[in-house]
N, C-alpha and C positions, 0 to 999 in steps of 0.2 A: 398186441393191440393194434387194431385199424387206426391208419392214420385222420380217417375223415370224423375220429372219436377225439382226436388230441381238443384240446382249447385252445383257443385262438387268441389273440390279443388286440390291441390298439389299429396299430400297426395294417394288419388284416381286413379289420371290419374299413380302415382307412381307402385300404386299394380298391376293396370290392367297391364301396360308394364312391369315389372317384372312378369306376366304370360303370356303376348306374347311372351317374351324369352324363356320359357323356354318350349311351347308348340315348338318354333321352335329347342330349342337344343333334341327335342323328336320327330321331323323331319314331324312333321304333318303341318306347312308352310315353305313356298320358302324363302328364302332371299329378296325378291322384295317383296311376300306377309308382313313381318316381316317389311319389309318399309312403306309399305304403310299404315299398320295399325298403328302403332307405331306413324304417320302423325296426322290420324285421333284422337289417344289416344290425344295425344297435344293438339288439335284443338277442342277437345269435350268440352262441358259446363257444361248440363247436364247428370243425372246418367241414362237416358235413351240412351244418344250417345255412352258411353262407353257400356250400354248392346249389341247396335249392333255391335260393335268393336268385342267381343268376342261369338256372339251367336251361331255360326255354331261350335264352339268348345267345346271339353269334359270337363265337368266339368265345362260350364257355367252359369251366374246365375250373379248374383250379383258381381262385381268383389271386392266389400267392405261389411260389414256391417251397419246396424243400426247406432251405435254409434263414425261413423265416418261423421255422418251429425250433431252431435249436438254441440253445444256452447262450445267452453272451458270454463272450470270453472276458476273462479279468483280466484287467493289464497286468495284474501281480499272478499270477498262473495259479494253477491248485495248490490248495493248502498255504499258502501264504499271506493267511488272515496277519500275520504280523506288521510285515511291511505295508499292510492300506489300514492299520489301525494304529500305525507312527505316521500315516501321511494324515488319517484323519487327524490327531491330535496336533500335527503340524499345522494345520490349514482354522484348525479351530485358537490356536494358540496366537497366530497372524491376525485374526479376528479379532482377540482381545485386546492386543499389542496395539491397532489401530483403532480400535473404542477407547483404549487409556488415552492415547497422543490427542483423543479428540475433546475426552474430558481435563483433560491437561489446559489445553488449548483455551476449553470456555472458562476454566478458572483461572488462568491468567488474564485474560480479559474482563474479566469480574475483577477482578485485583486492581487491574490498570484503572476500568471504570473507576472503583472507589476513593483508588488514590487520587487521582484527578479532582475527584469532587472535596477529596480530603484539603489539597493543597491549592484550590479556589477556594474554600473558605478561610485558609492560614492566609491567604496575600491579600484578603480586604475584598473579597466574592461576595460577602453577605445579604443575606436577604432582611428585609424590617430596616427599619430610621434609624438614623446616625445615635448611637449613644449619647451623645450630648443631650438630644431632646428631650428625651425622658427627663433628664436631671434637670436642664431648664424650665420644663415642665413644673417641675417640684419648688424650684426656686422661684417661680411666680406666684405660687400660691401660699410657701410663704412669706414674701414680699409683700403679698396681698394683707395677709392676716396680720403681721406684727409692723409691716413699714409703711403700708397705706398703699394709697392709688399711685403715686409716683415712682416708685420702685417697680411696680407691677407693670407700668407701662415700657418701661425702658427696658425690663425682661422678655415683654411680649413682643419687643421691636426685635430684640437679638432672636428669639426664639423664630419669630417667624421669616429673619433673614437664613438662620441654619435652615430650617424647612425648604427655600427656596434652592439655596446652594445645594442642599442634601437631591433633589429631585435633577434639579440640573445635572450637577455634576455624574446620576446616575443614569439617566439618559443619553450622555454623550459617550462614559467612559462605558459603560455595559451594552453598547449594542455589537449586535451579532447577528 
């Protein structure tokens, strides 16, 4: 097989457009030439399409060499699909090893968050009015109903003294 029939790659179509540029920054094609070609560079398969891409130009010829058609070498040589398919599972294994440590991670601090919010509400954190109120609350009403206007008011006096201390003393001791 002719070599100008092999297909070409990346690589290739790369050099040859990196010398159509700079045949055009050297003013030997148009800006529409520099399009059109740069088209065909894409579009070529084989290292025959890229020779006509650049053959009416100085210094044309080959836009690659020789050893830009041949195989990569494997680091692990022939046939030693074993040893790069214990590195891939190695390297995939490392992967999950560091996604566990990171899920690890966000659940322990999920943990820590809740404990926190667990043992601010155990040391007196709470949100809503001092529990007294409510039961003062109750005791006013019925102070009201069975002992008249006099019990009710000296409920209402203490009631609204807790109120005051309850807001106070939350404003001072909860800021942050």
């Amino acid at each position: 097989m002719d070599r100008n029939d092999l297909r070409i790659g990346d690589a290739e179509r790369e050099h040859t457009m990196a010398a159509l540029r700079e045949h055009f920054a050297q003013g030997r094609l148009t800006h529409e030439e520099l399009d059109e070609r740069l088209d065909r560079t894409l579009h070529a398969k084989t290292a025959r399409d890229l020779a006509q891409v650049t053959a009416d130009l100085p210094g044309a010829g080959p836009a690659f060499e020789g050893p830009a058609f041949e195989e990569p070498a494997s680091p692990y040589g022939m046939g030693d699909w074993h040893a790069a398919l214990h590195a891939q599972r190695a390297q995939m294994q490392a992967m999950r090893h560091g996604q566990r440590a990171q899920l690890h991670a966000m659940r322990h601090a999920q943990r820590e968050m809740h404990r926190a919010a667990w043992m601010a509400r155990r040391h007196g954190h709470r949100r809503g009015p001092h529990p007294i109120l409510p039961v003062l609350g109750l005791l006013m009403v019925i102070g009201l109903i069975t002992g008249g206007f006099g019990i009710f008011k000296v409920l209402f006096v203490i009631w609204l003294g807790a109120m005051v201390f309850s807001l106070v003393h939350r404003r001072f001791h909860y800021r942050g």
